[in-house]
C-alpha positions, -999 to 999 in steps of 0.1 A, spaced: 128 -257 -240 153 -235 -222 171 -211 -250 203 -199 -242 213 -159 -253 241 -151 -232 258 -173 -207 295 -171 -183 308 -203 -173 345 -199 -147 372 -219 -151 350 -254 -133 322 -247 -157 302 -231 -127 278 -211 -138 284 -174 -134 258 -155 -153 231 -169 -176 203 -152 -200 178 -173 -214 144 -177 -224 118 -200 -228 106 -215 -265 79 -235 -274 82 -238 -315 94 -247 -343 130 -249 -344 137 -239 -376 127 -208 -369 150 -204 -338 186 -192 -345 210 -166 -351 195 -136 -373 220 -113 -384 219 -72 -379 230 -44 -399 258 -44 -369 268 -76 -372 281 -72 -408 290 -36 -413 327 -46 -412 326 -71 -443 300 -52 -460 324 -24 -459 351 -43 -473 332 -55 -502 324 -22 -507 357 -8 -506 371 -33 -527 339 -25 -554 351 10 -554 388 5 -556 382 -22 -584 363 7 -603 384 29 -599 410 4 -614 388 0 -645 385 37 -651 426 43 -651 429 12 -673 401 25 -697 416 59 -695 454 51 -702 440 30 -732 419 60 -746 449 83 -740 478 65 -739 507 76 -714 511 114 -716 549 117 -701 559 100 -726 546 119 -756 556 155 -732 593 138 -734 593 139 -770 579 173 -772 607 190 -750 637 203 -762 668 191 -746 691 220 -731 720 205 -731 723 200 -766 732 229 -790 702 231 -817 712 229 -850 696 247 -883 686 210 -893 670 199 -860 652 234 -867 642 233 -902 635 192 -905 603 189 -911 603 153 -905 618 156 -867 587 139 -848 586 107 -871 
């Protein structure tokens, strides 16, 4: 049986280049067999979106833990355009 690898047909199906081989076997054992080359590009992907998926995880697990900072810095600051006052000084109960 005449196995086929590589093979250029023109525009009338003429033959331009062939590659083949002969096989005499089982055919299950004939077919396309993947390389590392032939998959790089999706295993890449899947990797990439593995990482970025991680990544995701660890921000989500880390704004839990922490909570959002800016927020809690906003409430620490002191405004300047507002005058301070001796109560906004002396209350002890200014953060609740």
């Amino acid at each position: 049986m005449k196995v086929y690898k590589k093979i250029i047909l023109d525009k009338n199906n003429k033959v331009i280049y062939e590659d083949s081989y002969e096989y005499e076997g089982v055919w299950s054992y004939l077919g396309i067999h993947y390389d590392f080359k032939s998959t790089r590009g999706a295993k890449a992907m899947e990797k990439k979106a593995k990482r970025e998926k991680k990544l995701a995880e660890r921000r989500a697990k880390r704004q839990a833990k922490f909570g959002n900072k800016k927020d809690e810095e906003n409430l620490n600051k002191i405004k300047v355009d507002e005058p301070l006052s001796l109560d906004f000084i002396t209350n002890p109960n200014k953060d609740k």
